[in-house]
C-alpha positions in Angstrom: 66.7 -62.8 -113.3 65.6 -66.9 -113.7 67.4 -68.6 -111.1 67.7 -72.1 -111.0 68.2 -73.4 -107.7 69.6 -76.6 -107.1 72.4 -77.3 -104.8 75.1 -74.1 -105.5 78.0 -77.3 -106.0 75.3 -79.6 -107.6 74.2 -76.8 -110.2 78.1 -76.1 -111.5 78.5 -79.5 -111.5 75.7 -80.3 -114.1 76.1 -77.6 -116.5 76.8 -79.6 -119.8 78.2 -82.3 -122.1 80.0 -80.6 -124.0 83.5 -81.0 -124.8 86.1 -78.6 -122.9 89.6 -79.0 -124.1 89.5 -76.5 -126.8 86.9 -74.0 -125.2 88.1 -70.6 -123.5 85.9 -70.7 -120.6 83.2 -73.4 -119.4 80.7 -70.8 -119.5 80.7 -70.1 -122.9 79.5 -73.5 -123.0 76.3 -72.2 -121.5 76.0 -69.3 -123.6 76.4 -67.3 -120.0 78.5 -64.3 -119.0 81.4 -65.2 -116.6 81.2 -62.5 -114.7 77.3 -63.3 -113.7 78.4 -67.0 -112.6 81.0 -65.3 -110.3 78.7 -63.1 -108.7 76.1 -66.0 -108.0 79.4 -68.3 -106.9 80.4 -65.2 -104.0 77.0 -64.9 -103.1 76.7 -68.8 -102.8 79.6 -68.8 -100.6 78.4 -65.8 -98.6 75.6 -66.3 -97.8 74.5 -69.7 -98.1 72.4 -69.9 -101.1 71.6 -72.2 -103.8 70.9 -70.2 -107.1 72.5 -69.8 -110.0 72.0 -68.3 -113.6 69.4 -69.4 -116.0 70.7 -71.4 -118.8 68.9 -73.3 -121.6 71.7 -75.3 -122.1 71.2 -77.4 -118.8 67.6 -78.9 -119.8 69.2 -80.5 -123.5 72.5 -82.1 -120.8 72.7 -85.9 -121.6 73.6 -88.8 -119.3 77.1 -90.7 -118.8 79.3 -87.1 -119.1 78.4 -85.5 -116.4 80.7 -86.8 -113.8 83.2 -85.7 -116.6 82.8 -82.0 -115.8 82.9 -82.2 -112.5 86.5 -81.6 -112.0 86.8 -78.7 -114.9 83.6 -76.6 -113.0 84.8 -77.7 -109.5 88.6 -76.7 -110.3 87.6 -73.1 -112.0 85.1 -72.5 -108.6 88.1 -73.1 -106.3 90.8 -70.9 -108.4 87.9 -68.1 -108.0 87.6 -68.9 -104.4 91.2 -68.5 -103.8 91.6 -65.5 -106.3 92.6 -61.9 -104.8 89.3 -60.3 -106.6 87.8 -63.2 -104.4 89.1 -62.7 -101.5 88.9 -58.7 -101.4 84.7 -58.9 -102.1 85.0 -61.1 -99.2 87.0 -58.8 -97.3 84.7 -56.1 -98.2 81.6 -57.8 -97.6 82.6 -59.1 -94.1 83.3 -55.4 -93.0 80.1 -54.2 -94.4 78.2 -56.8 -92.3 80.4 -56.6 -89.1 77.9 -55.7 -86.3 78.8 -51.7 -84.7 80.6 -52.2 -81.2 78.4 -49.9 -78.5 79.7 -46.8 -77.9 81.6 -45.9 -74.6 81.1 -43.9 -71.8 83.8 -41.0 -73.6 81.8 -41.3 -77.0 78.4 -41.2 -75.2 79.5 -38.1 -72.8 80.4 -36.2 -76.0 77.9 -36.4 -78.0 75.1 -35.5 -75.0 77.8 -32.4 -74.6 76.8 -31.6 -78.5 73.2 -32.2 -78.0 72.9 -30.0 -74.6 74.8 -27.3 -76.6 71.9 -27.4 -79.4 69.3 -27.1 -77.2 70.7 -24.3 -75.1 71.1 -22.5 -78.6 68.2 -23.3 -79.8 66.2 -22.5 -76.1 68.0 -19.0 -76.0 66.5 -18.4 -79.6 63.2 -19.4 -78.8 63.6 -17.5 -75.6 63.8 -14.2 -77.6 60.3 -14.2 -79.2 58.8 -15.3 -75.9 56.7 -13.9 -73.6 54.6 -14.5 -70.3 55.0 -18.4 -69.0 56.8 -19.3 -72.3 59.6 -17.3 -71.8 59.5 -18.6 -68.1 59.5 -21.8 -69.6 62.6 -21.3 -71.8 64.7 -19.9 -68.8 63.8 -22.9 -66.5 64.5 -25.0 -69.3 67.7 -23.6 -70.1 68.8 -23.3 -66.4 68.3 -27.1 -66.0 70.2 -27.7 -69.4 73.4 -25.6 -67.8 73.4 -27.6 -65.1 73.5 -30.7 -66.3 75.9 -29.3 -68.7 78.2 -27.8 -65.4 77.8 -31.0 -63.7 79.0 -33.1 -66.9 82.0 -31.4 -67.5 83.2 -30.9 -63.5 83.7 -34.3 -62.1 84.0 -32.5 -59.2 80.4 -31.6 -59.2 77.8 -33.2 -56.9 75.7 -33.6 -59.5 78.6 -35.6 -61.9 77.7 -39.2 -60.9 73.9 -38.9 -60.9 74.1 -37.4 -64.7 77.0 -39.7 -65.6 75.1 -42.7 -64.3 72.7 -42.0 -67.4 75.3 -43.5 -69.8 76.0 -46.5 -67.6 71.9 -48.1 -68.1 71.3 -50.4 -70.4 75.2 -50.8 -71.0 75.7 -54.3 -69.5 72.8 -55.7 -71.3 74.1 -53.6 -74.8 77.7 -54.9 -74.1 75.4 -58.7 -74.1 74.1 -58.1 -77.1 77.1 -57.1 -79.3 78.9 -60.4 -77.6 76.6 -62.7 -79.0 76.4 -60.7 -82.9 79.8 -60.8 -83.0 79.8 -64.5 -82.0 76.7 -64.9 -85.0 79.4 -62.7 -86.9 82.6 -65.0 -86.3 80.8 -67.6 -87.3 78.5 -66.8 -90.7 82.1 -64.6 -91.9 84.6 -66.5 -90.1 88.1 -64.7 -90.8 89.7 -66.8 -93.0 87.6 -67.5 -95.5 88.6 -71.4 -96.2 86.7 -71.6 -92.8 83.6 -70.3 -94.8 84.1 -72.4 -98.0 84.7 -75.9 -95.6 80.9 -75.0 -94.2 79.7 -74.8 -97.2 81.4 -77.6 -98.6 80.3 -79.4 -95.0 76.5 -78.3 -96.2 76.2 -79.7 -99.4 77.5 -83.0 -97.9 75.1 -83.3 -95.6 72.4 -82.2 -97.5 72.9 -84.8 -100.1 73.8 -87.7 -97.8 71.2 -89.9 -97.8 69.3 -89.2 -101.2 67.9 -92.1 -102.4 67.9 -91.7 -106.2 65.8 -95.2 -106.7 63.1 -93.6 -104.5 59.4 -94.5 -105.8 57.5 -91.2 -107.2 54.2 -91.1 -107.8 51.7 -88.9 -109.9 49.3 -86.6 -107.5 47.8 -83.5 -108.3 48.7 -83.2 -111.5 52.6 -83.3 -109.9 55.6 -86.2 -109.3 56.0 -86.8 -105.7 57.2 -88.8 -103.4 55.6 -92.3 -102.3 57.6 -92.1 -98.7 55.6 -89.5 -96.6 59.1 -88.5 -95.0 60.5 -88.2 -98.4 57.7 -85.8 -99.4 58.2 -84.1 -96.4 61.7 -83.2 -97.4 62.6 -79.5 -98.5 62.4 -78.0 -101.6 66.6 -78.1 -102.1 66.4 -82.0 -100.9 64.4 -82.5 -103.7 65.7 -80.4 -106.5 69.1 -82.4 -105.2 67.0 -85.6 -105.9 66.6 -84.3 -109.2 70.0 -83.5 -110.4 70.3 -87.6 -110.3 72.6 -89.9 -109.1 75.5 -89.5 -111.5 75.7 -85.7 -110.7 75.5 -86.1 -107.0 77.6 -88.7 -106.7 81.0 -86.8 -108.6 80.1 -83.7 -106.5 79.9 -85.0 -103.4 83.2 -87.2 -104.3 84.7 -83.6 -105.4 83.6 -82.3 -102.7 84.9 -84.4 -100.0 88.2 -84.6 -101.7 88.7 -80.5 -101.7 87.5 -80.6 -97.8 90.2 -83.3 -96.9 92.4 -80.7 -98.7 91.1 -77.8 -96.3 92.0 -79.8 -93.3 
């Protein structure tokens, strides 16, 4: 699928000229299926990026309306943000990404139970077919396995702490780990998700800050670019921000700060 990939406010806030009090749904301006923009506007929010669907309609958009449609795009994006099929892929998608908490010592002594209980059967088959140093093999093997096994399951065993102490490595340093993912967790799917769409809103205005639309371009390799080394040395979505001009930028990031003041 083409993706055009300016900033995700920035790209639904340039869609077209058109007039929109008589029309259904902005995006049958665009000649685009609704249901496609909503999927590129969750994953947007979700995860940060900057695409959206292809449209032919955007390369014809003319000059002095723009700013116009910045409230009817902005508008529909937050009644979808705030919708319940919005907020129950959100739901869904946090769970799916929520990091697995390590097991404990009850979970851990269990499952080894299970797994010595497999090998015991499985020893005692092989055992059968055996002869000579194999089968000696098998019954040393399944003597240790018994033990361990005894020694598990009697706390009262001498040999209970030694095995028990098997569950215990690594768990500090695991119990570390699953801290700091959650923490990464809390904070890329925050709970509430107006906590999520202030980031992103938070994002986009600092990304577009301190685009200078009157910048000097230059032709080089065939290509525009910048005149300012430090402007050339910008990112790719800087750029493609650039390029959206100044009368798109300018309502977006005015729409944008006034929904944010709103979040507070």
């Amino acid at each position: 699928m083409k993706k055009i990939t300016c900033t995700w406010m920035a790209c639904l806030l340039v869609l077209t000229t058109m007039a929109f009090a008589v029309v259904k749904n902005i995006f049958d301006q665009l000649d685009m299926a609704e249901a496609e923009a909503r999927e590129y506007i969750f994953g947007n929010f979700k995860e940060g990026n900057l695409a959206f669907p292809h449209s032919s309609v955007i390369k014809g958009i003319a000059t002095g309306k723009r700013a116009g449609m910045v409230k009817e795009l902005g508008d529909y994006i937050r009644r979808y943000s705030s919708s319940p099929e919005f907020l129950q892929d959100y739901k869904e998608a946090r769970e799916s990404a929520k990091p697995a908490a390590p097991a404990d010592k009850a979970a851990k002594l269990k499952a080894r139970l299970e797994e010595i209980k497999h090998d015991i059967e499985s020893n005692e088959k092989g055992m059968k077919e055996a002869t000579g140093d194999m089968k000696k093999l098998y019954e040393a093997t399944i003597t240790m396995l018994k033990a361990e096994q005894k020694a598990l399951q009697d706390p009262k065993d001498p040999q209970h702490g030694l095995f028990m102490s098997n569950f215990a490595e690594g768990d500090d340093l695991n119990a570390e780990q699953y801290a700091a993912a959650m923490k990464e967790f809390d904070k890329e799917y925050p709970a509430n998700v107006q906590a999520l769409i202030k980031r992103r809103l938070q994002e986009f205005l600092a990304l577009t800050a301190d685009i200078d639309f009157d910048a000097k371009l230059v032709e080089r390799g065939g290509r525009k670019r910048f005149a300012d080394p430090k402007l050339e040395a910008k990112d790719e979505t800087w750029k493609r921000c650039f390029r959206c001009g100044h009368e798109t930028i300018t309502a977006a990031r005015a729409y944008a700060q006034q929904w944010l003041k709103e979040l507070h």
